[in-house]
Backbone of each chain as nested JSON, in Angstrom:
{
  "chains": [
    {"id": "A", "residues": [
      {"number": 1, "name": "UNK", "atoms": {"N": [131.16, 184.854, 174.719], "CA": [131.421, 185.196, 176.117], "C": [130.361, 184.547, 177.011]}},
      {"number": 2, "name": "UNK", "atoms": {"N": [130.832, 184.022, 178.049], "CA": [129.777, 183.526, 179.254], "C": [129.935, 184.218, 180.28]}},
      {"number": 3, "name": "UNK", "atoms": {"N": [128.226, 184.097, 180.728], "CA": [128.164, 185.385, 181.714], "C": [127.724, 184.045, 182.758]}},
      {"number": 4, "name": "UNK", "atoms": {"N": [128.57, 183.983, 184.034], "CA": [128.044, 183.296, 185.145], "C": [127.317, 184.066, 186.163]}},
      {"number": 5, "name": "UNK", "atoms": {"N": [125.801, 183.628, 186.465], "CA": [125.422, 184.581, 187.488], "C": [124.76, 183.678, 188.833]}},
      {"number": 6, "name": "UNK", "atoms": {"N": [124.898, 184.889, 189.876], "CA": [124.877, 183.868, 191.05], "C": [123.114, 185.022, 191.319]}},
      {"number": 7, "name": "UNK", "atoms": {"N": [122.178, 184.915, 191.983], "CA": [121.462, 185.128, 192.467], "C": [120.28, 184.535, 193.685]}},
      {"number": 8, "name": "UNK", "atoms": {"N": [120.602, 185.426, 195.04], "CA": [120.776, 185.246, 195.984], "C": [119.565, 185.956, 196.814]}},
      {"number": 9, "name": "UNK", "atoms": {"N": [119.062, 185.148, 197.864], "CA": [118.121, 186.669, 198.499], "C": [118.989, 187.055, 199.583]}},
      {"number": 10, "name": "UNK", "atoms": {"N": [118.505, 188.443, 199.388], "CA": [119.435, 189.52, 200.439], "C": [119.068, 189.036, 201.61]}},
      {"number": 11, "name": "UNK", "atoms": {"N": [120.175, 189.499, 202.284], "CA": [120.423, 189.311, 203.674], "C": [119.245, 189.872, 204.035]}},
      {"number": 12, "name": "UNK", "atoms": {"N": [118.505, 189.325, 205.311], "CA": [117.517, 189.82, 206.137], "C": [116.238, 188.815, 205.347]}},
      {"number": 13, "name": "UNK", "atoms": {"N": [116.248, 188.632, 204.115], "CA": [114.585, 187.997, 204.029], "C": [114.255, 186.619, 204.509]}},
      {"number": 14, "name": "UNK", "atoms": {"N": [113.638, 186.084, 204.85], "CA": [113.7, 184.775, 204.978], "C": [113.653, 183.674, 203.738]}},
      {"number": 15, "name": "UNK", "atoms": {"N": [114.108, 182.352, 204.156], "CA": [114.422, 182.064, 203.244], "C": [113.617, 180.505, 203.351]}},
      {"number": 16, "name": "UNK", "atoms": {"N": [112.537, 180.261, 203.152], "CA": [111.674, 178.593, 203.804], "C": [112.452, 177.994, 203.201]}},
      {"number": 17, "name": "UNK", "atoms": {"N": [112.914, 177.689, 201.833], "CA": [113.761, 176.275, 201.352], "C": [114.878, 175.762, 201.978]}},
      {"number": 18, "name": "UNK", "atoms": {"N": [115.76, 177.248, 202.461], "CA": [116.811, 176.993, 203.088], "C": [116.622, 176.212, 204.606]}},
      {"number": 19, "name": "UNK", "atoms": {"N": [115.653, 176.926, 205.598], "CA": [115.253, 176.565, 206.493], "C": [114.886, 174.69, 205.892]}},
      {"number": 20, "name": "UNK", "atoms": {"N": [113.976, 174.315, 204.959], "CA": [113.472, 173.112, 205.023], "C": [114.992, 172.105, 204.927]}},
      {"number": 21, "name": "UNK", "atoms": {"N": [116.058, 172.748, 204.192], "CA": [117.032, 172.042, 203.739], "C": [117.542, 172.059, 205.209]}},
      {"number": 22, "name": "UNK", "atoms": {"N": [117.911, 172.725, 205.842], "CA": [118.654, 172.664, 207.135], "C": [117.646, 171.77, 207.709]}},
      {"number": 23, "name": "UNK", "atoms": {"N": [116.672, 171.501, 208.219], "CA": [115.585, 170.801, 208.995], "C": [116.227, 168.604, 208.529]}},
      {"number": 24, "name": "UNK", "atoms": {"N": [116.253, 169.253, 206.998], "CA": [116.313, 167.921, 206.544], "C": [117.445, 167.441, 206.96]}},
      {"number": 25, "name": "UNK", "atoms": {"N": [118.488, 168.124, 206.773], "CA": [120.425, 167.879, 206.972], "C": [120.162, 167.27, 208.507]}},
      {"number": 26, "name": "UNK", "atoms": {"N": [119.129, 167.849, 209.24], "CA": [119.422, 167.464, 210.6], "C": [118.675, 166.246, 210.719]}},
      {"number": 27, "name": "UNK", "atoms": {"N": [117.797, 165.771, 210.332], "CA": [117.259, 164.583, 210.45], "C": [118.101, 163.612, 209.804]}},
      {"number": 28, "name": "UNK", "atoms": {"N": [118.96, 164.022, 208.852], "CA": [119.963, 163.036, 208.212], "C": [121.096, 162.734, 209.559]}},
      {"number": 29, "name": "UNK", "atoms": {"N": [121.1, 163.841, 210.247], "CA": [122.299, 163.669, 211.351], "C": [123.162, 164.403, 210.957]}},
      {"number": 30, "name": "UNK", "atoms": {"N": [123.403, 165.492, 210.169], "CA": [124.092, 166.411, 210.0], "C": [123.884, 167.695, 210.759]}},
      {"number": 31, "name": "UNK", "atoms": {"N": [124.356, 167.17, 212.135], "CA": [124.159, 168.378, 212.932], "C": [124.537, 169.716, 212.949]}},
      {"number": 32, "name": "UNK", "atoms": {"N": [125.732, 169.803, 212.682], "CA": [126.856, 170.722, 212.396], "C": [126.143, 171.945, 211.696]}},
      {"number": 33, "name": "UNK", "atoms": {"N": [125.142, 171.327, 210.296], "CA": [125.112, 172.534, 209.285], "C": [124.253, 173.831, 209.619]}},
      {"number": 34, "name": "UNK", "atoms": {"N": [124.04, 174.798, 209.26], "CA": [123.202, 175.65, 209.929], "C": [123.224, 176.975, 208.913]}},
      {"number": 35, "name": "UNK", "atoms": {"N": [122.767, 177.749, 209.067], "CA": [122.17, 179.119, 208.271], "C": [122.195, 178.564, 206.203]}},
      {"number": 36, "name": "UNK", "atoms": {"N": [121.392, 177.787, 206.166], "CA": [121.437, 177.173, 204.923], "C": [120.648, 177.638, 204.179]}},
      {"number": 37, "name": "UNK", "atoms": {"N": [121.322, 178.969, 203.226], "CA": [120.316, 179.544, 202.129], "C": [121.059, 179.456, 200.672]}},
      {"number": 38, "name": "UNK", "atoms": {"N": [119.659, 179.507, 200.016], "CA": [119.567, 178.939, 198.324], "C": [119.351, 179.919, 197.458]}},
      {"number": 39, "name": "UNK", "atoms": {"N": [119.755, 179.685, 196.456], "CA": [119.844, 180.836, 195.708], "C": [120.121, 180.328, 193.967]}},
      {"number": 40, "name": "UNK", "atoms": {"N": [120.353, 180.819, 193.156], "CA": [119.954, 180.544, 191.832], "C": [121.26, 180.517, 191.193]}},
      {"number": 41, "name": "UNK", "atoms": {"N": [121.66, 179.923, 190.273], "CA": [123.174, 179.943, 189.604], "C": [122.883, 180.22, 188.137]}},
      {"number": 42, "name": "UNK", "atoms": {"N": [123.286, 180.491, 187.262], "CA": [123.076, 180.469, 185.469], "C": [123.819, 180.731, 184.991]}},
      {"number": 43, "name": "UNK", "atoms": {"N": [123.979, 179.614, 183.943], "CA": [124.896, 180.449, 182.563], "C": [124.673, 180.334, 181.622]}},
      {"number": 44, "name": "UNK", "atoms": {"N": [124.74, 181.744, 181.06], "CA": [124.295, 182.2, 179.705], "C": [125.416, 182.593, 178.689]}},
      {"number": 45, "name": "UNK", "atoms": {"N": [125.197, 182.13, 177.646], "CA": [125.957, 182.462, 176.595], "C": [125.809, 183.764, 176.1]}},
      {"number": 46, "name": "UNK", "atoms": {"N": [126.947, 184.395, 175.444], "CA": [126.491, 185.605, 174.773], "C": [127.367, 185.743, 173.614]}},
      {"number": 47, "name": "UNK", "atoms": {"N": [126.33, 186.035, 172.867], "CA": [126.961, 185.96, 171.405], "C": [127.457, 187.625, 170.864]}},
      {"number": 48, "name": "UNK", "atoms": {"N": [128.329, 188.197, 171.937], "CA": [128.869, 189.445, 171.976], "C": [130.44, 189.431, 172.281]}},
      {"number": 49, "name": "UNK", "atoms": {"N": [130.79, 190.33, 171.454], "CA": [132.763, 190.248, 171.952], "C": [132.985, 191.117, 173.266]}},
      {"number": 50, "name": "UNK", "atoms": {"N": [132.121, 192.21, 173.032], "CA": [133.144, 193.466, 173.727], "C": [132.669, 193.196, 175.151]}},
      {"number": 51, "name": "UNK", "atoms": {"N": [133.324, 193.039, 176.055], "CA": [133.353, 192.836, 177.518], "C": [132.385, 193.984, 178.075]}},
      {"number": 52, "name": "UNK", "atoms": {"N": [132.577, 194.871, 178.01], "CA": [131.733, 196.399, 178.248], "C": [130.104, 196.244, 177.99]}},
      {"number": 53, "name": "UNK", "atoms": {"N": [130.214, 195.797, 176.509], "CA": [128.803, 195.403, 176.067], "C": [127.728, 194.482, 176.708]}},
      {"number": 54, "name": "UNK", "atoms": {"N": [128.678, 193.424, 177.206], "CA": [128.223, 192.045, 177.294], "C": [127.489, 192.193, 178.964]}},
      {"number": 55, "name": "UNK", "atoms": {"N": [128.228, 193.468, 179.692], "CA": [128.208, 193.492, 181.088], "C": [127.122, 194.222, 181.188]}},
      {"number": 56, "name": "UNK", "atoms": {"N": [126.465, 195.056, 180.132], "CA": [125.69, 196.041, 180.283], "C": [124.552, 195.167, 179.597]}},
      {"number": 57, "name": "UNK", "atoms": {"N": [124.759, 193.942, 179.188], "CA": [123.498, 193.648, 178.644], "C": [122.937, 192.236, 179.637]}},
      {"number": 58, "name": "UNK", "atoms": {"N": [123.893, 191.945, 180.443], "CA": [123.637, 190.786, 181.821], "C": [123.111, 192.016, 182.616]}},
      {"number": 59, "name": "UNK", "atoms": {"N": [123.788, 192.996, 183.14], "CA": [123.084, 193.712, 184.033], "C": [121.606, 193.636, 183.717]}},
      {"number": 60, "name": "UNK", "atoms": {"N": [121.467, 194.207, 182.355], "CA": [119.471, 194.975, 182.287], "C": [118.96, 193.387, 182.114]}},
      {"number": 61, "name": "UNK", "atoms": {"N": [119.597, 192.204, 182.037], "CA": [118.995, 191.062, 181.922], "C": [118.497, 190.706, 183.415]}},
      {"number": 62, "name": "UNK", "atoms": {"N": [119.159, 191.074, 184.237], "CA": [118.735, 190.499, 185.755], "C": [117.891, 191.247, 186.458]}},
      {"number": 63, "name": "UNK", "atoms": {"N": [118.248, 192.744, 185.811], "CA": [117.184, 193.309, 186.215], "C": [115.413, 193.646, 185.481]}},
      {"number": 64, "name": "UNK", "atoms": {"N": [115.674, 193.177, 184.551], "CA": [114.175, 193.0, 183.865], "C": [113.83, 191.861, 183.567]}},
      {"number": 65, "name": "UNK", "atoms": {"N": [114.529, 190.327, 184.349], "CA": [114.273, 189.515, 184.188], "C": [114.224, 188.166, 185.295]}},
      {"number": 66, "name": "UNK", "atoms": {"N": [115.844, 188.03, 185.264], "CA": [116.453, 186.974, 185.903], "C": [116.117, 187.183, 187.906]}},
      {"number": 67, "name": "UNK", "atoms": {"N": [116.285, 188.734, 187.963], "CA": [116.158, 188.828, 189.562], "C": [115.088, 189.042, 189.98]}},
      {"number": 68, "name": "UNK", "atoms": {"N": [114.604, 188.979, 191.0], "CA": [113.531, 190.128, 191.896], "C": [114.104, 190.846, 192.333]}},
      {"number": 69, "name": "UNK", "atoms": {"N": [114.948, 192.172, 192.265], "CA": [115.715, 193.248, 193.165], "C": [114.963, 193.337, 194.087]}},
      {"number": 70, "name": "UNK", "atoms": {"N": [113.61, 192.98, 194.225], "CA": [113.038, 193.519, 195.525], "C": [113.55, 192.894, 197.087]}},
      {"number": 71, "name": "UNK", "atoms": {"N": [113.743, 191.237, 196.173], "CA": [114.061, 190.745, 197.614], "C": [115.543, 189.765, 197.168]}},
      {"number": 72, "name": "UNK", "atoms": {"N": [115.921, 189.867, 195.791], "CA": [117.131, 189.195, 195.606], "C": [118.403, 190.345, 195.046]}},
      {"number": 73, "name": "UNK", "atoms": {"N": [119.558, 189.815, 195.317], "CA": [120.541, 190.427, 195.177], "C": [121.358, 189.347, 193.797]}},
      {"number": 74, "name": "UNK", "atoms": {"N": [122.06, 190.121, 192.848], "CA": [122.762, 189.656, 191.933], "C": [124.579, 189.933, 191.795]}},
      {"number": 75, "name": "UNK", "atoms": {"N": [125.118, 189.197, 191.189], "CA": [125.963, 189.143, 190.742], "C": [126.493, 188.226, 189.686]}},
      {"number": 76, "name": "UNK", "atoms": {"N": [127.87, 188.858, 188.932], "CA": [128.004, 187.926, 187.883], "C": [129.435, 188.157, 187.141]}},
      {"number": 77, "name": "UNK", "atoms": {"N": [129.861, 186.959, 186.632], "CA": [131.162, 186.865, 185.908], "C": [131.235, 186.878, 184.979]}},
      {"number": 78, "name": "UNK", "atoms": {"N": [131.819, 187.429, 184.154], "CA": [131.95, 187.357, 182.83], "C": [133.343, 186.664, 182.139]}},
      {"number": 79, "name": "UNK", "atoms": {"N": [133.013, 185.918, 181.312], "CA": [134.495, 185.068, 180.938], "C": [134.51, 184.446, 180.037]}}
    ]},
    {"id": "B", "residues": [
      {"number": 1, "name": "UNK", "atoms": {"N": [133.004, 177.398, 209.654], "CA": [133.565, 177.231, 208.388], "C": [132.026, 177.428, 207.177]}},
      {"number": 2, "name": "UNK", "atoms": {"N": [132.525, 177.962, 205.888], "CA": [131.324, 178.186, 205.262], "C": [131.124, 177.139, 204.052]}},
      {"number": 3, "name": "UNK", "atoms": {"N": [130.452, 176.697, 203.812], "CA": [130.765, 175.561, 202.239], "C": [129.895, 176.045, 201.265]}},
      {"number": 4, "name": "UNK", "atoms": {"N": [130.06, 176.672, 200.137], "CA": [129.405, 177.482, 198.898], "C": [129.445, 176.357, 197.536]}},
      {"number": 5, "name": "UNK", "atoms": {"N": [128.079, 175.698, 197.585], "CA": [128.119, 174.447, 197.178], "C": [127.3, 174.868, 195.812]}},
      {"number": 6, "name": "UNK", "atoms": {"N": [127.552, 174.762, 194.256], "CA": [126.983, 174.879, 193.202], "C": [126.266, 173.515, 192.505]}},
      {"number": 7, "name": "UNK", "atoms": {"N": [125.044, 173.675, 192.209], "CA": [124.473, 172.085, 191.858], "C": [123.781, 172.429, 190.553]}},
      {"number": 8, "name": "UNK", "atoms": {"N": [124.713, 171.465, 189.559], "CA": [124.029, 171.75, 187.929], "C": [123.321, 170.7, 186.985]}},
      {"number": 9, "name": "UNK", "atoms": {"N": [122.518, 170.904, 186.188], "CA": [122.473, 169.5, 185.441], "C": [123.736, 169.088, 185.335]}},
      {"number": 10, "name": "UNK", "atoms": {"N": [123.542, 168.063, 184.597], "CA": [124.799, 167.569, 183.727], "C": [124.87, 167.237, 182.742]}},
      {"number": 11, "name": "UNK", "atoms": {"N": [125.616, 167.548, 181.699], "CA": [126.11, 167.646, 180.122], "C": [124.844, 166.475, 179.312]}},
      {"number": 12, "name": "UNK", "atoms": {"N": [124.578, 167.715, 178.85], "CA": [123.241, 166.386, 177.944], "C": [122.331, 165.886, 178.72]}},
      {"number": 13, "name": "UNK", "atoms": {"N": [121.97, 167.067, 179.717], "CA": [120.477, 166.831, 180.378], "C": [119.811, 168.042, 179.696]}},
      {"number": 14, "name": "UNK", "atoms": {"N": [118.589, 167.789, 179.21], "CA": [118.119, 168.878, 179.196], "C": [117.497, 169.979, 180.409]}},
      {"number": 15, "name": "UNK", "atoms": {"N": [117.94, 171.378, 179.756], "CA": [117.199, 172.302, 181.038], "C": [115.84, 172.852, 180.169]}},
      {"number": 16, "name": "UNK", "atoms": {"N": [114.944, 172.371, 180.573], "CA": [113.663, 173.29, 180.301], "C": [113.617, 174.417, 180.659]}},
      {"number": 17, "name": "UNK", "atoms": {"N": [113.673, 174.915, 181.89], "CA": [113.961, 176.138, 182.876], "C": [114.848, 176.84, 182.133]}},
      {"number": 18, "name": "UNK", "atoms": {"N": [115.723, 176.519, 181.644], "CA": [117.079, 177.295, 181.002], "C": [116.601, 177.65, 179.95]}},
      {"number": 19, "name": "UNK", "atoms": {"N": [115.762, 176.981, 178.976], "CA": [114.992, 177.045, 177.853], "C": [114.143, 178.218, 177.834]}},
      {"number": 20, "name": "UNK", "atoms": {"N": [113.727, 177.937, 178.916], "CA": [112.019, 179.063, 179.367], "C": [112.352, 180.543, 178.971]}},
      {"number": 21, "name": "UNK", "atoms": {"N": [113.497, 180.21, 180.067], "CA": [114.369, 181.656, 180.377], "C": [115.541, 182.335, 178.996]}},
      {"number": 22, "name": "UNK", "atoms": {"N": [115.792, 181.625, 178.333], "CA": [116.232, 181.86, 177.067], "C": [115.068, 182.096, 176.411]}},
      {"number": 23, "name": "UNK", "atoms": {"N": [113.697, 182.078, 175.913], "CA": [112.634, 182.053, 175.212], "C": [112.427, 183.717, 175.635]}},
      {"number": 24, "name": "UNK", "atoms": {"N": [112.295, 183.849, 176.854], "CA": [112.285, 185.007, 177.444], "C": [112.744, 185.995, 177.285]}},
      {"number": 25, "name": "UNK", "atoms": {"N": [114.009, 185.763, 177.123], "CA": [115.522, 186.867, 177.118], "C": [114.989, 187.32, 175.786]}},
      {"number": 26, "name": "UNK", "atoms": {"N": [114.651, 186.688, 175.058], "CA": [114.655, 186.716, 173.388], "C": [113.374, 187.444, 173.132]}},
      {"number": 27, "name": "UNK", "atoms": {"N": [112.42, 187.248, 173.56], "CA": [110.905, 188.092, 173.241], "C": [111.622, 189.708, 174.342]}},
      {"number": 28, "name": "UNK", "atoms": {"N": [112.165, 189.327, 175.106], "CA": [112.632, 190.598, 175.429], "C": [113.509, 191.783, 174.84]}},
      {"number": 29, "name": "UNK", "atoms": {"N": [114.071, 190.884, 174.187], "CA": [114.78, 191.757, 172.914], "C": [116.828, 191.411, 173.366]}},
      {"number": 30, "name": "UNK", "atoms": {"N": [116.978, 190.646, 174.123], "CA": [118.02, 189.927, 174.406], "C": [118.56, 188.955, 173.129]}},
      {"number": 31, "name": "UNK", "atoms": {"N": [118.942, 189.242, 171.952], "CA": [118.58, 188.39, 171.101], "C": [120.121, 187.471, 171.254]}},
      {"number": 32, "name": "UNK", "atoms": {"N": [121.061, 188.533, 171.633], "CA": [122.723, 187.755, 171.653], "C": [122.769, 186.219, 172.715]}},
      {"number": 33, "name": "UNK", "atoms": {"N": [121.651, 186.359, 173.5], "CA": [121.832, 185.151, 174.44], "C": [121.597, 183.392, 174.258]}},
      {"number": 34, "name": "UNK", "atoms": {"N": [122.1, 183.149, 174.796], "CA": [121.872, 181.475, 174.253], "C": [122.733, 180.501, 175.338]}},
      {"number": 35, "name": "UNK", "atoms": {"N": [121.814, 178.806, 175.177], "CA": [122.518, 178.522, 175.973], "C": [122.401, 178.697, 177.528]}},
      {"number": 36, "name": "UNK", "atoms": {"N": [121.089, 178.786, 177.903], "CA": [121.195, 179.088, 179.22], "C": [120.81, 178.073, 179.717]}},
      {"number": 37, "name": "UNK", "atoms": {"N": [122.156, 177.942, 181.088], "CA": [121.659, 176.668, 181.693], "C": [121.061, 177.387, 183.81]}},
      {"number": 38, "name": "UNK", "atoms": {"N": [120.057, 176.899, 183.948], "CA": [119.948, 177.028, 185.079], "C": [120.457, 175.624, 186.242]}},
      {"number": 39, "name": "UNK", "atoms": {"N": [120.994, 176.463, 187.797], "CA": [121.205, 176.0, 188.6], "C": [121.387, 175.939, 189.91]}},
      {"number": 40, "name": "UNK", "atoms": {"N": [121.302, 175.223, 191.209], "CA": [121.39, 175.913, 192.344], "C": [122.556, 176.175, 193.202]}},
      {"number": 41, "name": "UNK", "atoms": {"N": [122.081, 177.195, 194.043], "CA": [123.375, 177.4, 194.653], "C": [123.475, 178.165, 195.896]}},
      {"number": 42, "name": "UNK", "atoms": {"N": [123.524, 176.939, 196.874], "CA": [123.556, 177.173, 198.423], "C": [124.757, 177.301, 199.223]}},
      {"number": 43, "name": "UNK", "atoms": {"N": [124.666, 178.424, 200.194], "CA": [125.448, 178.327, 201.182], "C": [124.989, 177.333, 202.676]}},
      {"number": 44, "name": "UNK", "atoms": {"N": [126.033, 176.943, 203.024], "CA": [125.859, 176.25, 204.724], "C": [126.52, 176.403, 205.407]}},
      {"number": 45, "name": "UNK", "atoms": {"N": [126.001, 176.821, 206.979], "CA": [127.408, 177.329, 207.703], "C": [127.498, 175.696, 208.128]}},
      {"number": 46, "name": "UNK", "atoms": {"N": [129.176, 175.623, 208.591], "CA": [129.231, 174.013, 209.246], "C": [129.863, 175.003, 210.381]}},
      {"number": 47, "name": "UNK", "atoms": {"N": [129.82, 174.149, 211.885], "CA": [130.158, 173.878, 212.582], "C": [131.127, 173.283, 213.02]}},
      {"number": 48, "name": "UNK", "atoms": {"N": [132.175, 173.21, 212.154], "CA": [133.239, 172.401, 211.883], "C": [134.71, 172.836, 211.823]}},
      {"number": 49, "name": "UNK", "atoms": {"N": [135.56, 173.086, 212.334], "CA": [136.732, 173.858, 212.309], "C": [137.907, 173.149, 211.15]}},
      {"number": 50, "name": "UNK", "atoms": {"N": [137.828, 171.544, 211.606], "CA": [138.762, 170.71, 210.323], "C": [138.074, 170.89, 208.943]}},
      {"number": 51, "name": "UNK", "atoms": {"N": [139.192, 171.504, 208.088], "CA": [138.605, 171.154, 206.849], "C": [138.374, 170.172, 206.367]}},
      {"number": 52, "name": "UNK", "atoms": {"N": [139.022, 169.252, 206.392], "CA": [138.961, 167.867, 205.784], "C": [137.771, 167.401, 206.093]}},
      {"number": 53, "name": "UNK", "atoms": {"N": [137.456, 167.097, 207.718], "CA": [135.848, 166.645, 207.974], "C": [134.98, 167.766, 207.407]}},
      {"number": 54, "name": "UNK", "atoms": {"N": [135.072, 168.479, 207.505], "CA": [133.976, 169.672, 206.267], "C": [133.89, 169.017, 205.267]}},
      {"number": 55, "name": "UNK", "atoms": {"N": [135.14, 168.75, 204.506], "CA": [134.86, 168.212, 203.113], "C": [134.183, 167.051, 203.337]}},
      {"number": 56, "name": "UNK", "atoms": {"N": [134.405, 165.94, 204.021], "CA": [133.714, 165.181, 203.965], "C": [132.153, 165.072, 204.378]}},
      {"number": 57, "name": "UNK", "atoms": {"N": [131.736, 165.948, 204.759], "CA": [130.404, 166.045, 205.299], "C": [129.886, 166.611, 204.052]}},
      {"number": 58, "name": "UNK", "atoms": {"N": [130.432, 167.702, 203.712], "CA": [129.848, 168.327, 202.563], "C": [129.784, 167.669, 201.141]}},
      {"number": 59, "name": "UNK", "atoms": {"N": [130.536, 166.779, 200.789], "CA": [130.138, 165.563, 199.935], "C": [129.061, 164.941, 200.437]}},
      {"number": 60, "name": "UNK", "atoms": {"N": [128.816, 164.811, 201.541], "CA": [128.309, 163.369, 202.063], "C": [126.165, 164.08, 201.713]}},
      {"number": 61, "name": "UNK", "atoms": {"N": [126.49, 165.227, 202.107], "CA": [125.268, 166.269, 202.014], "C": [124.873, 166.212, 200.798]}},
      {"number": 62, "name": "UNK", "atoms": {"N": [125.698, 166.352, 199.635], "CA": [125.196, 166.514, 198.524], "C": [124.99, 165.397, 197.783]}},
      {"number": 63, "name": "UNK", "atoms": {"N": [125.316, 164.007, 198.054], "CA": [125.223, 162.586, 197.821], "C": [124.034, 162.559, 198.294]}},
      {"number": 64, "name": "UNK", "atoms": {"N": [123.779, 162.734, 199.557], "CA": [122.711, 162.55, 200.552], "C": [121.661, 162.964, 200.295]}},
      {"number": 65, "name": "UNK", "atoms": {"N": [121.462, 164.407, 199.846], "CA": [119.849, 165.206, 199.666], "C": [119.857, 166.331, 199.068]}},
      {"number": 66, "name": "UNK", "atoms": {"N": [121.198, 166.702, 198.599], "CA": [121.26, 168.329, 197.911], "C": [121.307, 168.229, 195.944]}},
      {"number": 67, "name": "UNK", "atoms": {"N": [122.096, 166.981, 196.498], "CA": [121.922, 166.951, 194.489], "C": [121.316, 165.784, 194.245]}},
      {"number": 68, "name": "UNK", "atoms": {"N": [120.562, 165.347, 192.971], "CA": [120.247, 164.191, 192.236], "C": [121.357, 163.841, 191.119]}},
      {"number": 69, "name": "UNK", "atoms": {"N": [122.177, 163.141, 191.601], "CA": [123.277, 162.648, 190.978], "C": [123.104, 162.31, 189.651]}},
      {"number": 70, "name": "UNK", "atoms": {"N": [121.931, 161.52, 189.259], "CA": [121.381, 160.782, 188.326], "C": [121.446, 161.854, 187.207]}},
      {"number": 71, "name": "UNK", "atoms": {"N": [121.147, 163.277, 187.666], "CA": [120.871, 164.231, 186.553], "C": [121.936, 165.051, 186.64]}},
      {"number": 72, "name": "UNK", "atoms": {"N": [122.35, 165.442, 188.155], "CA": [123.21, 166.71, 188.424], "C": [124.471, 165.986, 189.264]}},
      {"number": 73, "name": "UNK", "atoms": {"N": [125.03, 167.688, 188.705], "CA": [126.553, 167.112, 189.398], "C": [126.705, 168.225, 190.337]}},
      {"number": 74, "name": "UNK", "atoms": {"N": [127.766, 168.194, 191.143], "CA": [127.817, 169.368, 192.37], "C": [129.309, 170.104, 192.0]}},
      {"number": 75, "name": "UNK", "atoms": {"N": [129.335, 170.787, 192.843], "CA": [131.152, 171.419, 192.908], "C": [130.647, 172.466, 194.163]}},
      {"number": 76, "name": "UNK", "atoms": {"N": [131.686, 172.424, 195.253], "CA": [132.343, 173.433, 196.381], "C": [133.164, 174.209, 196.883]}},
      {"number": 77, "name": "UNK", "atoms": {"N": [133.24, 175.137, 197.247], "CA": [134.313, 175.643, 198.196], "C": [134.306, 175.44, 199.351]}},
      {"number": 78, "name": "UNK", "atoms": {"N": [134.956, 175.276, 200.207], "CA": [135.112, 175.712, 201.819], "C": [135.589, 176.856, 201.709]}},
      {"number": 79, "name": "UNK", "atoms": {"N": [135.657, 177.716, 202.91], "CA": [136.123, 178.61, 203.241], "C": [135.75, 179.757, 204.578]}}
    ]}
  ]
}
């Protein structure tokens, strides 16, 4: 089973990379783009069948690992 | 319009980072995991109402300064 996870910082924190990436887009002449935030993607394999299992073991993974809950928010697919 | 743009190695690059973080999972007691690939993944608002010129800008962005082609490949949504 693969677990796709997206991890993101929550709304409200700031975000400098995003800001530097927007700064850059505009010096390219990409005026248009704007509120440009970054965030983390992964996929992990899991060498588990049961869907139930697999969800409960990505959860305690992001949270004792993969995220900062303090200032990032998670989510994730399983498939 | 929003463009939710994913940027990954590509097949037979190595991820160290993905490595790290698998090394991790595993002293953590994650032992089912494997296979982890890390990657990024930004949102941008465009300014742009045509999709089509979206799409094309939003290629043009990730050609331009969001991905290193050489290693990584991209994929998007609009929406």
């Amino acid at each position: 089973m693969k677990a796709k996870i997206h991890i993101t910082l929550k709304q409200g924190i700031l975000d400098p990379q995003g800001k530097a990436i927007e700064h850059a887009l505009d010096s390219l002449g990409f005026k248009s783009a704007a509120n440009v935030r970054v965030g983390k993607y992964m996929e992990v394999e899991l060498n588990e069948k049961d869907k139930a299992k697999a969800e409960v073991e990505v959860k305690q993974m992001c949270e004792k690992l993969l995220a900062n809950t303090i200032v990032e928010e998670y989510r994730y697919e399983l498939g």
